[in-house]
N, C-alpha and C positions, 0 to 999 in steps of 0.2 A: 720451871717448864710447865708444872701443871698450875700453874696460877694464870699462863699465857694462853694454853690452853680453855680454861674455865672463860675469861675475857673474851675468846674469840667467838665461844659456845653462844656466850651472851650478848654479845656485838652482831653475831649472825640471826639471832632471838628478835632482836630490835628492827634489823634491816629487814627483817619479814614481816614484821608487822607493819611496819611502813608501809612495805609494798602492797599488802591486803588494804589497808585503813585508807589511803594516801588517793586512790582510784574514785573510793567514795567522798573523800572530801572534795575534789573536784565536781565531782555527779552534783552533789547538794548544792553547792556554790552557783552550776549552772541551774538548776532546779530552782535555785533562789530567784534566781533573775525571771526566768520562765514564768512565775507566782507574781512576780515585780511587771513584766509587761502583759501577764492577762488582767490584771486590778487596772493599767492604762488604758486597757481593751474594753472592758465593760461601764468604766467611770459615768457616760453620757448616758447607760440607759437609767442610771439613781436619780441624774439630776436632771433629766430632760426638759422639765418645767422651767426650772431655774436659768439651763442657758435659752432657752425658747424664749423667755423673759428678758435675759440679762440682753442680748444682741437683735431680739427684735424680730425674729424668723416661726416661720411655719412650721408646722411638722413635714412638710415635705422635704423644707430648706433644712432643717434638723438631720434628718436622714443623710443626704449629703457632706452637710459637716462629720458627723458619724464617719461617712467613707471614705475621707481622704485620710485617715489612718490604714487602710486598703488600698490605697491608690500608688500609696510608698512599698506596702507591705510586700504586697501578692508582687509588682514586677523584680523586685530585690531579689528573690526565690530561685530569679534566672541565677543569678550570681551570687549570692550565698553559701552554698557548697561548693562551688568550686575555687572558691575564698578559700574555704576551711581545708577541703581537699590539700592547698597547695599550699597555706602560709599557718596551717594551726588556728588553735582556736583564742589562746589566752590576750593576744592583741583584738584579735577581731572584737570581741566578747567585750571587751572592757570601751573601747573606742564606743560600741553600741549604746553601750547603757549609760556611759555620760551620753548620748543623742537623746536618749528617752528621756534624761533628767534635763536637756537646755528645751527640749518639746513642750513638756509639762510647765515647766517655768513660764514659757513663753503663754501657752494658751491659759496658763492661769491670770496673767500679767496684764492682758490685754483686756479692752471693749470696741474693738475692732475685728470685723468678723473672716476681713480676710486677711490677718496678723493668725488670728483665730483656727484658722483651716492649715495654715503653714505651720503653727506648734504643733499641730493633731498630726501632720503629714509627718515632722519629725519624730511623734512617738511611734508612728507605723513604720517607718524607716527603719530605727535602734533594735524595736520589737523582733522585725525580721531576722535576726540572728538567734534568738532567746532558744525557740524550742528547737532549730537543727543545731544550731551549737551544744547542745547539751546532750542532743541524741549522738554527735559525734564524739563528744567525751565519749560517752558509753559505750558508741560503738570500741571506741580505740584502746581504754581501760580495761574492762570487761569483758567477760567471754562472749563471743558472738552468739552461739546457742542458745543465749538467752534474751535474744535480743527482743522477740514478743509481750515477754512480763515485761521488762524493762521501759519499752516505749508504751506500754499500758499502764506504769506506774507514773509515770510522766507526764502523761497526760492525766491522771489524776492529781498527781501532784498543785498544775497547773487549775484544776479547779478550786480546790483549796485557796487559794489567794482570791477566785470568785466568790467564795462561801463566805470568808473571811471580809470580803470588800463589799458584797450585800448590807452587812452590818454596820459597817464603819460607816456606810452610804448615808444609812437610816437613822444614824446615832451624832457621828460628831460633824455630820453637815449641819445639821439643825443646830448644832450649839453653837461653830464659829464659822461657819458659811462653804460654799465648795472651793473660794480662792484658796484659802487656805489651808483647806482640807489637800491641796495638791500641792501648795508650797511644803505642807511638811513631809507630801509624799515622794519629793525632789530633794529632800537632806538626807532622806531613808536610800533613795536611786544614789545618795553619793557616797555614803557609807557601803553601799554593797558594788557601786565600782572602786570604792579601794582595796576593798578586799579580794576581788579577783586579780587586780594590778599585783596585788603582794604575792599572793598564795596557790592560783591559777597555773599550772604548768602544760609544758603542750610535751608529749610522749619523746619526739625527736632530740627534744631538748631536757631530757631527762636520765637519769642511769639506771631509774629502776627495772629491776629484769623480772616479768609478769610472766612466770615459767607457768601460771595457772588460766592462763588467754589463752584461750584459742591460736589461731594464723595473727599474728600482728599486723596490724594493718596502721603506719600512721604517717601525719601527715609530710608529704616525699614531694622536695621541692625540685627532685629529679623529672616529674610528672611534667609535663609541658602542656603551658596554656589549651595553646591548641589540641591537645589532644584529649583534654576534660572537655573543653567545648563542644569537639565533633560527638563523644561518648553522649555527652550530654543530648545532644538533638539526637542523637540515636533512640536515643532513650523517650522521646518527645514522640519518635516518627511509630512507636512499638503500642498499637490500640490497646494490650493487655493494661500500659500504663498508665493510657489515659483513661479509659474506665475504671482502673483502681482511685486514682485522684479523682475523679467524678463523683464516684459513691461515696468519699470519703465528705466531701463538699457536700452533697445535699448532707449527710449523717451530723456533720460538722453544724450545720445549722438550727438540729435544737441548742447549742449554746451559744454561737454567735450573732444567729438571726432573731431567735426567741427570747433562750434567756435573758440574755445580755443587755435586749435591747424592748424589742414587741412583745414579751409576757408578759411583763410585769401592768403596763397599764390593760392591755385585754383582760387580764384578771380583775383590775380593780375598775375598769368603764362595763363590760359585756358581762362578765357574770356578777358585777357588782360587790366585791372582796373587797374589804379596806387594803388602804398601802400595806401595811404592817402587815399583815393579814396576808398579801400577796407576795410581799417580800418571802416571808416563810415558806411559803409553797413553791415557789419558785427557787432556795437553797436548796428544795430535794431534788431538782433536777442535778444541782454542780453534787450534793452528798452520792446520787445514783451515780454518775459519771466515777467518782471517786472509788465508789467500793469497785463499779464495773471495772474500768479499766485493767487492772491488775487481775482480776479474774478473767476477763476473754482475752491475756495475754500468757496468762499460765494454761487457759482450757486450750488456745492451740497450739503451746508448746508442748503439751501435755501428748496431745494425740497427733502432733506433727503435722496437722493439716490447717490453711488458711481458707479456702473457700467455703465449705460447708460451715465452719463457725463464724462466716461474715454472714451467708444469705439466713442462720438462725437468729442473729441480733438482730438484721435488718426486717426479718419476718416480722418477728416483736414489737420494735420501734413502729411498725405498721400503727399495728393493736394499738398500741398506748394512743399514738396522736389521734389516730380514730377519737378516740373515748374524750381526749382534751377540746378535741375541735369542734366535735357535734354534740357533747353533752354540756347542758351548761347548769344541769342540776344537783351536782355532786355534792355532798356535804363535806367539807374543812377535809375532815380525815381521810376521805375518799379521794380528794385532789392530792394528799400528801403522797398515799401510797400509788397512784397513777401518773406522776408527776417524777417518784423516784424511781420508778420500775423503765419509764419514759429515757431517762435518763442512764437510766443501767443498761437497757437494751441498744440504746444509740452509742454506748460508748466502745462498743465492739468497733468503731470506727478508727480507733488505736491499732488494730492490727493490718490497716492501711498502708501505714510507716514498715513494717516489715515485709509485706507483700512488694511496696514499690523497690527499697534496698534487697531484695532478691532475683528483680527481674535486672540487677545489675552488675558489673564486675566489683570485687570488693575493691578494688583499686579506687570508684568515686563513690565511695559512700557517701561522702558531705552530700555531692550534686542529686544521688539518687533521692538521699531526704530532702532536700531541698525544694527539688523540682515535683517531689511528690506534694509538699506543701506547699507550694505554689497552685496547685490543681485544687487543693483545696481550701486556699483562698479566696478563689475565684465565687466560690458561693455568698458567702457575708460583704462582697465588694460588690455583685450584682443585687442581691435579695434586700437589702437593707435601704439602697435609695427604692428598690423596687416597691417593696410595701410602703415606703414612704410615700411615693405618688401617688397610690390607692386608697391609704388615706390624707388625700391632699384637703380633705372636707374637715376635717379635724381643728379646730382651734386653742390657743391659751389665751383668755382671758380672766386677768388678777392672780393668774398663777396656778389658775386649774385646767386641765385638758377639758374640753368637751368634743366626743368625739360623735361620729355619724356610725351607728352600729351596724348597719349595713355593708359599709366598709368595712371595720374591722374584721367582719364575719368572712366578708369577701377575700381579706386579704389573707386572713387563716390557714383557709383551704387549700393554701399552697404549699402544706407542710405536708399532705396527706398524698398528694399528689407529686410533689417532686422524691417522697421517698418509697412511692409505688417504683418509679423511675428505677430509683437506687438497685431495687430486688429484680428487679428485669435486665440491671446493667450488671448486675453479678452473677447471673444466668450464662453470662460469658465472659466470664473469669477463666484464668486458667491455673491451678493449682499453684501454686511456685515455694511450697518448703523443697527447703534438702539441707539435708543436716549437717554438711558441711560449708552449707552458704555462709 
């Protein structure tokens, strides 16, 4: 009896730590993937030269190609959470990132450029699930009160894989070229959808009892189409939300507009910084992002408040782009530390994702995060052919840019000014913690 006893002590020892450990092995898994489709995200701004070369296009045409990974991305967004909301995340999730790996393939594969723009559509496609699927693990796992750090870790997380793929860009393109630098990046895309297909679980379809969650909230195929749909346009027709995804969209654009794409050679054509040289400088923006995030996710969990710690980041973010766009005397160390401060201050842009999933019923969480990033795609889907036509003066010839400096100064300026915007659109915010959302 007491040997049956001791067994059961220790069988119940086990099954708890399952239940603790088990939450975050799905978090990391989607977290993987999220690292796996922003490295797809930023691939063209490392080698711009090379496909401007490889297919024969301008930098305006460049720009374009660039955005039909946003063209799949951002209208997905409609219907991405209410995917998750209704059917879980572990099919969704795994179907995506085989999309992002036949994508990859394909625009690796090709020297046709509109073969070319249809694998880039399907990496934005697959991609579109990455970071609300991960945020709905978390949400559904995980206690909700913390849902601030959480979606600030995440978005950190997700820079990482930019830090990490700055390098890679710089290192083993040069040894065996960018084809294959994405073929091997489509074996790695197919090792990490097996391992979601294997290990992935979606909460409905699970036994474990998270007595340390918050309200459970998971995916309830009782929910009717129709009635996430309507929630969802509700959600659409409510201004608080769409100025939350607006600010979140210009914030979003020191990484997707700048980093990713437009810093790297304004650094090395306008202030004259080698590649290498500017590659560096430009990882302190995704390092800022990285430390930020988790920090303006616990400062407003911390003090229970969302608006007043968005309009202090965004104050910030002012400051820094100021200094990157009008100064172009800085010395190495000076761009380091203004570059990462740039990037800590913008990344208060993570408490977006808990601002929009509050102004909503916890019933559609997927849809709320979803439709919140959708709002904030809408910035690097517009801004990126945008600067591209600005400077449409720009050329490659033999494999180097030459660009028109007047343009690129021109085109700059719209960093300083779309996130004046942002601080003026958070002026009418309306609070939206409560500590039991």
């Amino acid at each position: 009896m007491q040997n049956d006893k001791i067994e059961i002590i220790n069988t119940n020892i086990l099954y708890n730590s399952m239940t603790n450990i088990l939450p975050w092995l799905f978090v990391i898994l989607g977290a993987l993937f999220y690292c796996y489709e922003y490295f797809l995200r930023i691939v063209p701004g490392g080698i711009s030269a090379q496909l401007m070369n490889s297919y024969n296009i301008s930098i305006d045409d460049f720009g374009k190609l660039v955005s039909y990974y946003y063209l799949s991305y951002t209208p997905l967004q409609l219907f991405v959470g209410s995917l998750m909301d209704r059917f879980g995340t572990k099919k969704l999730l795994t179907v995506a990132m085989f999309t992002c790996v036949i994508g990859t393939i394909i625009f690796a594969g090709t020297n046709n450029l509109i073969i070319a723009k249809f694998g880039r559509f399907l990496m934005g496609a697959g991609s579109a699930f990455a970071f609300v699927g991960t945020l709905q693990i978390a949400s559904t796992w995980l206690p909700r009160n913390r849902f601030g750090i959480i979606s600030g870790s995440l978005a950190s997380i997700g820079t990482l894989g930019a830090i990490a793929g700055d390098f890679i860009l710089t290192s083993i393109v040069k040894t065996v070229g960018w084809r294959h630098m994405l073929y091997s990046t489509a074996i790695f895309g197919i090792l990490l959808a097996t391992l979601m297909l294997i290990f992935l679980r979606d909460k409905n379809n699970n036994k474990i009892n998270d007595d340390n969650s918050a309200k459970k909230i998971v995916p309830n195929k009782l929910i009717s189409t129709k009635k996430i749909i309507l929630s969802g346009i509700k959600l659409l027709k409510n201004p608080t939300f769409i100025i939350n995804g607006l600010i979140g969209a210009f914030l979003y654009s020191t990484l997707s507009v700048f980093a990713d794409l437009w810093g790297l050679p304004y650094l090395n054509h306008v202030n004259y910084i080698s590649k290498i040289q500017a590659v560096g400088i430009i990882s302190f923006i995704f390092l800022g992002w990285t430390i930020g995030g988790p920090i303006w996710g616990f400062f407003t969990d911390y003090l229970k408040k969302r608006k007043i710690v968005l309009l202090l980041g965004v104050s910030l973010s002012i400051i820094f782009v100021i200094m990157i766009v009008l100064g172009h005397n800085w010395s190495l160390n000076h761009l380091r530390i203004i570059f990462f401060m740039f990037g800590f201050s913008s990344s208060v842009q993570a408490i977006c994702f808990p601002i929009g999933r509050e102004l909503a019923s916890p019933r559609i969480t997927g849809t709320a995060i979803s439709l919140t990033n959708m709002l904030i795609m809408l910035g690097p889907m517009f801004l990126q052919p945008l600067i591209g036509n600005l400077l449409n003066r720009t050329k490659i010839i033999h494999n180097h840019i030459h660009v028109n400096l007047f343009d690129y100064n021109l085109a700059m300026l719209l960093f300083p000014i779309i996130f004046v915007i942002a601080l003026i659109l958070a002026f009418f915010l309306k609070e939206t913690y409560n500590e039991n959302s």
